[in-house]
Each structure stands twice: as structure tokens, then as C-alpha cells.
ZADO-1210 file (C-alpha; in nm, 4 decimals, padded with zeros to 6 digits):
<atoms>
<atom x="03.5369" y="08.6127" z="09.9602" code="UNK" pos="1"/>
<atom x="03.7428" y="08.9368" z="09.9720" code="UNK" pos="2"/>
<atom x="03.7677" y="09.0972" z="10.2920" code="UNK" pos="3"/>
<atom x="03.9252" y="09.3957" z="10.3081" code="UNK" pos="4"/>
<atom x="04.1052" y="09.5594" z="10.6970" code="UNK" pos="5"/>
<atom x="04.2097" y="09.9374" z="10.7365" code="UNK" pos="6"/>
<atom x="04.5000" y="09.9449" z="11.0039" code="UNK" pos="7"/>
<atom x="04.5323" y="10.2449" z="11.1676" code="UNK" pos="8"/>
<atom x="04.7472" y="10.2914" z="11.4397" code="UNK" pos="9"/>
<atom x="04.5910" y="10.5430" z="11.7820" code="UNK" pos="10"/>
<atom x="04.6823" y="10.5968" z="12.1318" code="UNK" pos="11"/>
<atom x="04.4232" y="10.3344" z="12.2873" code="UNK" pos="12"/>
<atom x="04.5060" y="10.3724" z="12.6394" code="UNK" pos="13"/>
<atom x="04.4756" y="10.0318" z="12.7988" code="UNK" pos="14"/>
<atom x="04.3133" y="09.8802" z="12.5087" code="UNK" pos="15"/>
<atom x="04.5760" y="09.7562" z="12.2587" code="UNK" pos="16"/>
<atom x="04.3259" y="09.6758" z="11.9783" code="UNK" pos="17"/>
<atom x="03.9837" y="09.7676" z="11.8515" code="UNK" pos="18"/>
<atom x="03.7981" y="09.6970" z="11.5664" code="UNK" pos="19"/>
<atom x="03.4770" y="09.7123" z="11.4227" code="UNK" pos="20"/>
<atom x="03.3407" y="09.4653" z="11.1634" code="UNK" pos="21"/>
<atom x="03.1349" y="09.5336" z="10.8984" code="UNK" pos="22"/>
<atom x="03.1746" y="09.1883" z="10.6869" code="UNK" pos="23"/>
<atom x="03.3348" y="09.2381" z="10.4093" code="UNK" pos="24"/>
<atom x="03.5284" y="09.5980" z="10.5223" code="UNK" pos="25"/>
<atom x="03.6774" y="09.5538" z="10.9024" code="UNK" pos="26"/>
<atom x="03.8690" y="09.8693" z="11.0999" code="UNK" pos="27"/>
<atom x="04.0947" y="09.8002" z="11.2850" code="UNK" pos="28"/>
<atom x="04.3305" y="10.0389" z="11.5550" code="UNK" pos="29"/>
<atom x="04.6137" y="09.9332" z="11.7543" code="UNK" pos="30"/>
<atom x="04.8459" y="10.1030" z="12.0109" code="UNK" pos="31"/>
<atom x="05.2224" y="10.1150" z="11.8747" code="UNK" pos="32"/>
<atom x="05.3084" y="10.1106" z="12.2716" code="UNK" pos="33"/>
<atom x="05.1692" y="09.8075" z="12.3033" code="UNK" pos="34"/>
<atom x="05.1390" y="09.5726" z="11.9631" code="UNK" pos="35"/>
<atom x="05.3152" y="09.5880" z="11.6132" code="UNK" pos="36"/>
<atom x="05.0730" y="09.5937" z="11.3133" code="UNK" pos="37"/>
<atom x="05.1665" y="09.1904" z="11.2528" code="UNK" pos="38"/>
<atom x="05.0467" y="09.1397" z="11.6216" code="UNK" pos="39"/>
<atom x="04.6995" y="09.3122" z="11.5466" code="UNK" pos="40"/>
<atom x="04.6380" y="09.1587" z="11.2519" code="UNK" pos="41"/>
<atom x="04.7094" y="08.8287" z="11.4290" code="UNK" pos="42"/>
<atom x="04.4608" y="08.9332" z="11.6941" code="UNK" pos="43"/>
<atom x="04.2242" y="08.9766" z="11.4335" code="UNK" pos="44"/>
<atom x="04.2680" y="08.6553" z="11.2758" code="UNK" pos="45"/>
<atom x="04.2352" y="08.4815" z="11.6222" code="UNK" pos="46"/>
<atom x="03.8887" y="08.7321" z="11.7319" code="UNK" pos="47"/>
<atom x="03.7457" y="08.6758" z="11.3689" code="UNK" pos="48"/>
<atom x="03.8495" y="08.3159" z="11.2182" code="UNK" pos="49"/>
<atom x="03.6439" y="08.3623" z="10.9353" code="UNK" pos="50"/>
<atom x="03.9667" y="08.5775" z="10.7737" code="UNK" pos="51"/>
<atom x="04.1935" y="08.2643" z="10.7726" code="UNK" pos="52"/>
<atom x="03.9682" y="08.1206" z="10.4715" code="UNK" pos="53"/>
<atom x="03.9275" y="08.4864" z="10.2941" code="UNK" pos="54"/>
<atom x="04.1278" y="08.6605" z="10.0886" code="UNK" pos="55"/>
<atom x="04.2618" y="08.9615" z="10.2586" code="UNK" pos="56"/>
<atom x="04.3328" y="09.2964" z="10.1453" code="UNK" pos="57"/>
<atom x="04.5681" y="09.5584" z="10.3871" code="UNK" pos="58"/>
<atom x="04.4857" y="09.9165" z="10.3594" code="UNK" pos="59"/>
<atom x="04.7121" y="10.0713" z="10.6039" code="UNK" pos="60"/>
<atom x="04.6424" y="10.4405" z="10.6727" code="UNK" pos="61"/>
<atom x="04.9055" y="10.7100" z="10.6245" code="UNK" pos="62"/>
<atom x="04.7382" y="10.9132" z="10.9595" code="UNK" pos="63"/>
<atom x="04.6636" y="10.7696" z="11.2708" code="UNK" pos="64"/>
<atom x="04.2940" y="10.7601" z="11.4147" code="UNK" pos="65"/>
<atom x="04.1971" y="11.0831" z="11.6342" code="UNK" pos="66"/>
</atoms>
């Protein structure tokens, strides 16, 4: 199974990561001040442990979330 994550980085506040799953396409935002992209896709691995098994595709977004 292919599973692809858009990284987007986005002032959060006091949250360092979000996400939203929709199974086979997950979002994902985390706060440069806080995380580097490796650490929130780490964080995602560890929140949805169903990625370690997939095959993962990266589509990091030239803009940042508004």
C-alpha cells in the first residue's frame, strides 16, 4: 500500500504537529520553531504505525500552510 504525506511547514503556536489522515493521502504541518521535518515525520510514524509497513511517498510543499 502507497501512502502518500504532504509536509507543510506553519506557525502552530504550542502545537508542534498536526495532521489529518485520510488513508491513503495524510497532511501533515509542523512548526520550524519547534521540530525539523525528519522529527514530524517521525511523529507520524510513531501516531500512525501503519506507515512503517507502507510505502511512503513525501510531497513537501513549496508554501507554508496559512
Amino acid at each position: 500500500m502507497t501512502v502518500a504525506i504532504q509536509v507543510e511547514h506553519a506557525p502552530l503556536g504550542s502545537r508542534a504537529l498536526l495532521y489529518q489522515d485520510q488513508g491513503q493521502h495524510i497532511r501533515a504541518a509542523y512548526d520550524p520553531d519547534h521540530l525539523v521535518e525528519d522529527e514530524a515525520l517521525a511523529l507520524l510514524y510513531v501516531q500512525l504505525p501503519r506507515l512503517v509497513t507502507a510505502t511512503v511517498d513525501v510531497q513537501r510543499c513549496g508554501a507554508p500552510m496559512a
